[in-house]
C-alpha positions, 0 to 999 in steps of 0.5 A: 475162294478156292474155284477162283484160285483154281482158274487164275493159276490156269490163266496164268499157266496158259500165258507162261507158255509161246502162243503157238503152243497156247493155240494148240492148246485152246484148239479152237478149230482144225481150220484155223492156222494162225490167229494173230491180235492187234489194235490201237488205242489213241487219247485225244483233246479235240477243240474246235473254235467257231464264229458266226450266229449259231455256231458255238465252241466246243472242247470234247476229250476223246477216245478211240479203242480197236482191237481184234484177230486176223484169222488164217484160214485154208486155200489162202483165205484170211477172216479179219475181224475188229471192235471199235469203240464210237457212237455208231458213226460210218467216219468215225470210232472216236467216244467223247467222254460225258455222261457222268462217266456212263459205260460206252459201246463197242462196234463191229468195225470190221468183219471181212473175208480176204481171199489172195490167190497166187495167180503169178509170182509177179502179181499180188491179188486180193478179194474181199467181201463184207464189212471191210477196210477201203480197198482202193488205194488212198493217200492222206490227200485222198481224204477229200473223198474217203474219211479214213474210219470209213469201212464200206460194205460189200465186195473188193478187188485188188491187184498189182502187177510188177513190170518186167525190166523198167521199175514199173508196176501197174494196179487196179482196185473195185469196190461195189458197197452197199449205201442203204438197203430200204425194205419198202424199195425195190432198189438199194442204194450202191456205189461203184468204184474203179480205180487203175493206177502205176508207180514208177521207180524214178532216181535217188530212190524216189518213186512216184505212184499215180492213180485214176478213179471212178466213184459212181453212185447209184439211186442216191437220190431215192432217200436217205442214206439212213446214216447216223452221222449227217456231214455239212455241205451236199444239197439234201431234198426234204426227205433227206436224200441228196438233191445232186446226183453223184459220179466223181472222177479222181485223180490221185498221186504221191511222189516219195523221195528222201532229204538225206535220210529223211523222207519226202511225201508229196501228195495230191487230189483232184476231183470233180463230181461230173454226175452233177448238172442243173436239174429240178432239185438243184437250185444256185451254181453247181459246186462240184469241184475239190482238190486237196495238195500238201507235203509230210517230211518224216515219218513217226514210225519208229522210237526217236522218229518225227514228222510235220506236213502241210496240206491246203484243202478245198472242197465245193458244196457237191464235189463229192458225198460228204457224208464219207468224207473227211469229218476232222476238217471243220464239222466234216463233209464238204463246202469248205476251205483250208488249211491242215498242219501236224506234227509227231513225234514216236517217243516209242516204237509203239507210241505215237505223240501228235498235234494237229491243227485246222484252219478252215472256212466256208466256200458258200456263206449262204448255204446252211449247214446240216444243224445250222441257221439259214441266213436272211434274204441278202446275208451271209453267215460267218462259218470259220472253223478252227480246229486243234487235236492233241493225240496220244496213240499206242499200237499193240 
């Protein structure tokens, strides 16, 4: 018992002192020159009700863990670095409890380089690289496109520049990720992302923020995206690989105003997929269009804060990929209408209590999902969706 006693007075010794002290005590490296911890832990009932042949209700408690270090390091440059629990999915960290309990994984969610060299006084500028959060900005409307879980792979640029004089401050974002690498092809699969934007200071404290964007994929067609989580609605060839090809605009904006102390957030997304166009592997009319507009009033933020939004969403069958895009709004992916509402309440500076609700249906009835049942010759599929999540989430 004696070695044990040893190293839990140790333990306990090291976390009576200040973590800088700590730090300099561990010292990890001469390069290291901060190293700050955070994560999140959210506990969720997620219950989906379906109809139609093939589709059958599902009730799932689910969890969600992520934690890790933001790592300061010389010459401006941060490594930032975070677990997260899942199944492997590229949208998504949540764990379902089953398996009698059985012992789950841990993920590298995250693992980047962010370099922000001081350029101007009136410009903030960041590069990354790696496995990275989104660089491009985004809204809760701009999950049409992009799931939030979603960490593309590769490089990211970003910058913002404030205006002298009329409140005005212009941005542009890049994103150049890897889709899939194949050993026996001589292409890998990439998408390229653009994005310029400003934000305008406009009166009674409001500020209205708009951006425009490009998300061109490249060889999407050649094979898979040898993804672990396959989204309902996108074409797919017998190989797997997408039948359409895949170049969506968007345009994107929120207008922040205030109802007395209380804030405003209008939000909405248009996009279009103008890579799509009649070919040899598409068959029907093209979907290609998608949108999604709604209001959050609040912010759940701070002890004693709430908040409740409305959004309506719709998404064409090949709008945009659907294997990025949101995977909450019925089964995920696209080829689907509806509704989404909330609302929080932050018992907690750190605690965050919320129910969310989906009410959603197919555009297309005739069209398949990924794991469902193909109707008959003249017959349509009822593929209504409704969804309801129950969160508990902590900031740490």
């Amino acid at each position: 018992m004696k070695p044990n006693c040893t190293v839990l007075a140790g333990l306990l010794a090291l976390t009576a002192v200040p973590a800088s002290a700590q730090l300099d005590k561990l010292k990890l490296s001469d390069t290291v020159q901060s190293i700050k911890f955070a994560g999140d832990l959210r506990l969720r009932n997620d219950v989906s009700a379906k109809r139609g042949a093939g589709q059958n209700n599902r009730g799932r408690l689910r969890y969600r863990l992520r934690f890790g270090p933001e790592i300061e390091l010389p010459e401006n440059l941060t490594a930032i670095i975070r677990l997260g629990s899942g199944t492997g999915e590229q949208v998504s960290t949540n764990q379902s409890y089953d398996n009698l309990g059985a012992q789950k994984a841990i993920w590298l969610d995250l693992m980047y380089l962010r370099w922000k060299p001081m350029l101007n006084d009136d410009a903030m500028t960041s590069l990354h690289a790696g496995r990275m959060q989104n660089p491009l900005w985004r809204t809760y409307s701009s999950d049409v496109v992009w799931d939030d879980d979603f960490n593309p792979e590769g490089f990211g640029e970003s910058i913002e520049w404030v205006l002298p004089g009329p409140d005005m401050s212009v941005f542009a974002n890049g994103l150049q990720a890897v889709a899939d690498e194949d050993s026996n092809s001589g292409k890998n699969q990439w998408v390229f992302s653009s994005q310029f934007g400003v934000e305008k200071t406009l009166p009674l404290e409001s500020r209205l923020r708009v951006a425009g964007a490009y998300h061109k994929w490249s060889d999407e067609n050649r094979s898979s995206f040898g993804q672990v989580t396959v989204q309902d609605g996108n074409r797919r060839l017998t190989n797997g690989s997408l039948a359409a090809r895949f170049g969506v605009g968007e345009v994107t904006g929120q207008l922040s105003s205030w109802i007395g102390s209380v804030p405003l957030a209008f939000q909405a997304t248009v996009i279009r997929n103008f890579g799509q166009v009649h070919n040899d592997n598409i068959q029907g009319p093209i979907g290609r269009d998608g949108y999604q507009a709604g209001l959050i009033i609040g912010s759940a933020k701070a002890k004693g804060q709430w908040e409740a939004a409305y959004f309506k969403k719709y998404s064409q069958i090949d709008s945009t990929v659907a294997d990025v895009a949101d995977s909450d709004f019925g089964d995920g992916g696209t080829n689907r209408v509806g509704h989404i509402a909330w609302i929080a309440y932050a018992p907690r500076d750190w605690m965050v209590l919320k129910v969310k609700g989906f009410v959603t249906d197919a555009l297309d009835r005739s069209f398949p999902t990924v794991a469902g049942v193909t109707p008959n010759a003249g017959t349509n599929l009822d593929k209504a969706i409704n969804r309801l999540q129950m969160d508990l989430s902590i900031k740490f």
